[in-house]
DRENTORKOL-3810 file (N, C-alpha, C; in nm, 4 decimals):
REM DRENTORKOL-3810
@n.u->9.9445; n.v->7.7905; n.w->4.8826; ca.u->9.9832; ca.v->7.7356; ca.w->4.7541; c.u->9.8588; c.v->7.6887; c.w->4.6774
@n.u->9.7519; n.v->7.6227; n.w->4.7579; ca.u->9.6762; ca.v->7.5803; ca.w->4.6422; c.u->9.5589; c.v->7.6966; c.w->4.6214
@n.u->9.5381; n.v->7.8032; n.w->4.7027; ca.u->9.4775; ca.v->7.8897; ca.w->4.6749; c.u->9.5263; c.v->7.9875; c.w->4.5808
@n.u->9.6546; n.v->8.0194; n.w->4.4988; ca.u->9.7453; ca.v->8.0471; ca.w->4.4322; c.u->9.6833; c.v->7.9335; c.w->4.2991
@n.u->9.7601; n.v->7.8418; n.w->4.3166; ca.u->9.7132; ca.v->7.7754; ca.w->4.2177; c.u->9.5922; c.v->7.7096; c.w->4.1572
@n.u->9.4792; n.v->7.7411; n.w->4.2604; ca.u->9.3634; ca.v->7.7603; ca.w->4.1488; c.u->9.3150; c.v->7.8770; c.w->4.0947
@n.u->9.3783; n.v->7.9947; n.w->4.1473; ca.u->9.3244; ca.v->8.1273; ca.w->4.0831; c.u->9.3464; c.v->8.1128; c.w->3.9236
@n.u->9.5368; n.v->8.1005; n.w->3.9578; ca.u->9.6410; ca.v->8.0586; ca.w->3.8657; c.u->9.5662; c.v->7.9865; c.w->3.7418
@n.u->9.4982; n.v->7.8519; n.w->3.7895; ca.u->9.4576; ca.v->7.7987; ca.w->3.6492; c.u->9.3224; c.v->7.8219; c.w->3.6067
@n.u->9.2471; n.v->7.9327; n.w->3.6579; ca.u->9.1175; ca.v->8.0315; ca.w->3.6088; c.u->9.1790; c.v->8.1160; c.w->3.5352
@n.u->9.3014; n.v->8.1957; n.w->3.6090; ca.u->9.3164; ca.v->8.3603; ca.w->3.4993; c.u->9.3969; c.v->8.3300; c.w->3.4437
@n.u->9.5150; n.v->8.1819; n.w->3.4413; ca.u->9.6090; ca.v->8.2112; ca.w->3.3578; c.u->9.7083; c.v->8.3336; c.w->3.3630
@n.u->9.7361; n.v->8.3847; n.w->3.5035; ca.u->9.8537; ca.v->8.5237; ca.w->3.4885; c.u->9.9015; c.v->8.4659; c.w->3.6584
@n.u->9.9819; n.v->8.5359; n.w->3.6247; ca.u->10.0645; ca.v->8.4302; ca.w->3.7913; c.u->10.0344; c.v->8.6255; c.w->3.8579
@n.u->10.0587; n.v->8.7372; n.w->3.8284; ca.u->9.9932; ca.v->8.8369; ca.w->3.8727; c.u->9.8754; c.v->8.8718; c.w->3.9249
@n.u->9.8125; n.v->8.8674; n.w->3.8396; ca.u->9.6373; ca.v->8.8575; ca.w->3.8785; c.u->9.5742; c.v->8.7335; c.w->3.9888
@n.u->9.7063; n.v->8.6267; n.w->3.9550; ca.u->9.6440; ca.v->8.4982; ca.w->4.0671; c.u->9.7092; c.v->8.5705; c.w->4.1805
@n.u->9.8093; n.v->8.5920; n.w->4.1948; ca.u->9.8700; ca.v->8.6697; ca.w->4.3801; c.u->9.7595; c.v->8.7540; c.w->4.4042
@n.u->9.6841; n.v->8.8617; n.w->4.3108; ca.u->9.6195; ca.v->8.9493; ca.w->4.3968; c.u->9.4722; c.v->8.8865; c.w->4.4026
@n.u->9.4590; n.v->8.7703; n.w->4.3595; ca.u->9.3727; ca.v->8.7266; ca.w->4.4121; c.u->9.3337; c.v->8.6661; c.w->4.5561
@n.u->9.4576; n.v->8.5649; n.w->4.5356; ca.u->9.5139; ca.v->8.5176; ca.w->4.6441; c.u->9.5097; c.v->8.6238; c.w->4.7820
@n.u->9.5755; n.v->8.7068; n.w->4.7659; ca.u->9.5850; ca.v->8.8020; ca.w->4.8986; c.u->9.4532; c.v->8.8163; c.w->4.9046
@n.u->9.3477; n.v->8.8647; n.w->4.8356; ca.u->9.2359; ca.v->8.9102; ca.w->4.8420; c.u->9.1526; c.v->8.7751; c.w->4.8941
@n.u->9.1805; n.v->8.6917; n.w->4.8859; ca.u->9.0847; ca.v->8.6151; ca.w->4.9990; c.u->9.1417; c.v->8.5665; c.w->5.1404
@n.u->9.2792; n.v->8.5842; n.w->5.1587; ca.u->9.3501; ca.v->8.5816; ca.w->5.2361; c.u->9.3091; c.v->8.6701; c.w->5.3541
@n.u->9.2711; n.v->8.7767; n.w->5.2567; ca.u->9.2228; ca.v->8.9809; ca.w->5.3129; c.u->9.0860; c.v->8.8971; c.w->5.3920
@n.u->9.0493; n.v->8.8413; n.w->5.2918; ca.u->8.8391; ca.v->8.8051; ca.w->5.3303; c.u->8.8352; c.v->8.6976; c.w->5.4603
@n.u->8.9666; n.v->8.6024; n.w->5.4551; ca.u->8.9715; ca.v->8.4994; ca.w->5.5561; c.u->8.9905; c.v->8.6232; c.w->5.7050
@n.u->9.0609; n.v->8.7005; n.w->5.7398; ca.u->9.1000; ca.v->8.8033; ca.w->5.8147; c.u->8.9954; c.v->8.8318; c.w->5.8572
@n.u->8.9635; n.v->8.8841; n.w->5.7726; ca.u->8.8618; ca.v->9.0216; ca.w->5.7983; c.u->8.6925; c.v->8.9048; c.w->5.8251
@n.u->8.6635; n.v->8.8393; n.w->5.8245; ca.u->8.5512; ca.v->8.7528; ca.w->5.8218; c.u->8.5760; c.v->8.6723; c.w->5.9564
@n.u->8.6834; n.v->8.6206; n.w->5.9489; ca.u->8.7192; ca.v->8.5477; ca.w->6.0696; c.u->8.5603; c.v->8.4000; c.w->6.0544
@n.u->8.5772; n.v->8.3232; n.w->5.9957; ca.u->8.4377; ca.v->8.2676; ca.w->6.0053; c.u->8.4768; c.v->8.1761; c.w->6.1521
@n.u->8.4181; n.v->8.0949; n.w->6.1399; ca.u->8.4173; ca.v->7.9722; ca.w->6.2669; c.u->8.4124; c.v->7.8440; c.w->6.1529
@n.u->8.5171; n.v->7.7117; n.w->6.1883; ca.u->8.5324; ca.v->7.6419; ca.w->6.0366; c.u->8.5038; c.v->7.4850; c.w->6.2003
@n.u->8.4819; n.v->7.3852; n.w->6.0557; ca.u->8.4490; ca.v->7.3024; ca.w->6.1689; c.u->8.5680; c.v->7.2140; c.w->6.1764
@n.u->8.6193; n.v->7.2050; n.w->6.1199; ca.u->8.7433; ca.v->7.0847; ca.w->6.0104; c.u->8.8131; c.v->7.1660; c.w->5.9647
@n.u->8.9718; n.v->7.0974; n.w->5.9580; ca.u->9.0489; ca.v->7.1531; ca.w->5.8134; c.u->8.9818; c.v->7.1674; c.w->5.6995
@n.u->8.9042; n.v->7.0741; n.w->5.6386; ca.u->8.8333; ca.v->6.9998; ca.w->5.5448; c.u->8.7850; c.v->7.1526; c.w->5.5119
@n.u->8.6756; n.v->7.2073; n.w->5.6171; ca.u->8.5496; ca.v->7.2818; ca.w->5.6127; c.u->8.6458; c.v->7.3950; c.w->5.5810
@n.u->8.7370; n.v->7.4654; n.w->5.6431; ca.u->8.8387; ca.v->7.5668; ca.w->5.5889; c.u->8.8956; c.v->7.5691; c.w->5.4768
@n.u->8.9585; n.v->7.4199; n.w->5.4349; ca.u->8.9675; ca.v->7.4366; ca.w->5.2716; c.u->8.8538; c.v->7.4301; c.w->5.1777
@n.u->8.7356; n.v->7.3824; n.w->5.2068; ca.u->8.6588; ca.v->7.3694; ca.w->5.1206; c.u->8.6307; c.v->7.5665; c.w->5.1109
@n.u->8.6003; n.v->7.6441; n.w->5.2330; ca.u->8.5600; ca.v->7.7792; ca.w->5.2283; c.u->8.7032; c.v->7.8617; c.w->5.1082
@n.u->8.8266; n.v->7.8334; n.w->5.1767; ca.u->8.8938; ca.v->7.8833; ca.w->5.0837; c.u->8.9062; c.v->7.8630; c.w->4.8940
@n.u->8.8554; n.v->7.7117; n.w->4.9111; ca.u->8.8672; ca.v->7.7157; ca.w->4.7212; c.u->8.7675; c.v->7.7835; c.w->4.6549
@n.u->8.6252; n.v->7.7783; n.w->4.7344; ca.u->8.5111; ca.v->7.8421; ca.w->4.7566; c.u->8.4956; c.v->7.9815; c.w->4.7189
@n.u->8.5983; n.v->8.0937; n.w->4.8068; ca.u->8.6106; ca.v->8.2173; ca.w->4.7644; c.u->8.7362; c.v->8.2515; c.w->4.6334
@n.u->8.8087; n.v->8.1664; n.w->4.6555; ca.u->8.9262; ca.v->8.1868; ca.w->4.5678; c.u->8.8132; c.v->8.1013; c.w->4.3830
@n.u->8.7255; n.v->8.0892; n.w->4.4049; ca.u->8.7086; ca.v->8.0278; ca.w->4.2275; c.u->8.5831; c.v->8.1435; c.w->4.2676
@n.u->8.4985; n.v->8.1442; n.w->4.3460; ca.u->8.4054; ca.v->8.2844; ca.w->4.3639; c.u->8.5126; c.v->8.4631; c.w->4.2739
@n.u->8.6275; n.v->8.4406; n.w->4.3683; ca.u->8.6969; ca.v->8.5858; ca.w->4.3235; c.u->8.7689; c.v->8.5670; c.w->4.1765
@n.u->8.8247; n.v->8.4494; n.w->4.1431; ca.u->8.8453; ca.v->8.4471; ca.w->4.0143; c.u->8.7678; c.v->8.4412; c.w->3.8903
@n.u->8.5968; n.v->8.3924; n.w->3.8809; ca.u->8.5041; ca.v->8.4453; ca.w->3.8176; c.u->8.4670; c.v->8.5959; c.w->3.8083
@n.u->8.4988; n.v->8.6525; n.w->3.9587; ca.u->8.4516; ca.v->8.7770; ca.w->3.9444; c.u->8.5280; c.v->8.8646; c.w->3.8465
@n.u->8.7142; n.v->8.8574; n.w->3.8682; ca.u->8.7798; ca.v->8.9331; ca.w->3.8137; c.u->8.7581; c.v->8.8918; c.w->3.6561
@n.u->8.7731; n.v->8.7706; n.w->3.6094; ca.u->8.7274; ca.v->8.7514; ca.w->3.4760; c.u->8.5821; c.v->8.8259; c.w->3.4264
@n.u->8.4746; n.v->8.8450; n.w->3.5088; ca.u->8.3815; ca.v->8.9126; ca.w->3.4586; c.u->8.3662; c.v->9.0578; c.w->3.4531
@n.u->8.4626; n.v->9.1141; n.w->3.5073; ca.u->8.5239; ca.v->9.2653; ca.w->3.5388; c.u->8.5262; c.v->9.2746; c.w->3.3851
@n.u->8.4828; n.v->9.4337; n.w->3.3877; ca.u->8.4921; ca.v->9.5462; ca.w->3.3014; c.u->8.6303; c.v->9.5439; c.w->3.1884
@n.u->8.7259; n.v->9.5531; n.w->3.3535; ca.u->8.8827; ca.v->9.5857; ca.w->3.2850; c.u->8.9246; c.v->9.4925; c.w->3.1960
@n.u->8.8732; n.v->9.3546; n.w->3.3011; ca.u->8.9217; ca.v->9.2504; ca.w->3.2248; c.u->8.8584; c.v->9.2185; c.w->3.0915
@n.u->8.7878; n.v->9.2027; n.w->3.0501; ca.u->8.7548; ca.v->9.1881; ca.w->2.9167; c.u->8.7702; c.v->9.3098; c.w->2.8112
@n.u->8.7683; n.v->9.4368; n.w->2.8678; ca.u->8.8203; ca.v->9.5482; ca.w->2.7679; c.u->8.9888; c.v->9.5804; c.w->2.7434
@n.u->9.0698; n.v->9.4596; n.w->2.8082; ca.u->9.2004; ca.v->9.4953; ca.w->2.7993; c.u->9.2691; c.v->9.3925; c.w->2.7498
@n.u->9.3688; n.v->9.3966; n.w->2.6899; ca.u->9.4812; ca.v->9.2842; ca.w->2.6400; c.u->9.6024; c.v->9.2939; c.w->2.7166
@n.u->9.6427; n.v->9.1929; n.w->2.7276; ca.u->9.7649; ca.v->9.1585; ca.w->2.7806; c.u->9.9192; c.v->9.2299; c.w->2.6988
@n.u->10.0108; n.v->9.2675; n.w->2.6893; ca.u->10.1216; ca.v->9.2695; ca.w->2.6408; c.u->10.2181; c.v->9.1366; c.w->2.5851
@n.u->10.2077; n.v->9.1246; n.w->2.4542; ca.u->10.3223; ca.v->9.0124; ca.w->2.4088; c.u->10.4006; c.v->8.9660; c.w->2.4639
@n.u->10.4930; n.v->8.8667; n.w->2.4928; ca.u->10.5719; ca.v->8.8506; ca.w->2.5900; c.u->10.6884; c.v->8.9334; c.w->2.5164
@n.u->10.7214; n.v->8.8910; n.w->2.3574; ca.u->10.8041; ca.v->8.9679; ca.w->2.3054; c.u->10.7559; c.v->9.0609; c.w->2.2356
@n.u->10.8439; n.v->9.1468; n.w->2.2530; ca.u->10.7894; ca.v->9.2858; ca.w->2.1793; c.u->10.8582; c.v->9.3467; c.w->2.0849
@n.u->10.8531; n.v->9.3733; n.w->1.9227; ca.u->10.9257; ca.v->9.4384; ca.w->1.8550; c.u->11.0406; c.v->9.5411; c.w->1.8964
@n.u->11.1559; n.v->9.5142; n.w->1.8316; ca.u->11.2519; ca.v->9.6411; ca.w->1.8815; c.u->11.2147; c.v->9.7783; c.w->1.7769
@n.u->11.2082; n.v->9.8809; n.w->1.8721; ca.u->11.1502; ca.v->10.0229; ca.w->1.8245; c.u->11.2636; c.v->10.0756; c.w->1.7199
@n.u->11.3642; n.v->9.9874; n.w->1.6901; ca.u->11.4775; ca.v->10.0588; ca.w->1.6106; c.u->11.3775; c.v->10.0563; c.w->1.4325
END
């Protein structure tokens, strides 16, 4: 949850925060570090999760793309 919700209040998209989320979730896995403390584990997780949410904000896609309106004109 709170790795969710700090992506969440970097990108502002509850989408882009899940695949962030998984994606350090992926990095906790796959890294396996050695943590000394809870403490030291959450500090690593907010760590990569505001690391991966700068990154995607500095992405290509992301700044060459717009979002969709929430409402959208009817095509009639």
């Amino acid at each position: 949850d709170m790795v969710f919700r700090t992506a969440y209040t970097m990108v502002k998209n509850p989408h882009d925060a899940e695949d962030i989320a998984q994606d350090v979730f992926v990095s906790l896995v796959r890294v396996q570090p050695k943590f000394e403390s809870d403490e030291h584990q959450k500090a690593w997780l907010l760590r990569v999760t505001i690391n991966r949410s700068k990154s995607f904000l500095r992405s290509a896609w992301q700044q060459r793309t717009q979002g969709l309106p929430d409402t959208l004109p009817d095509a009639a």
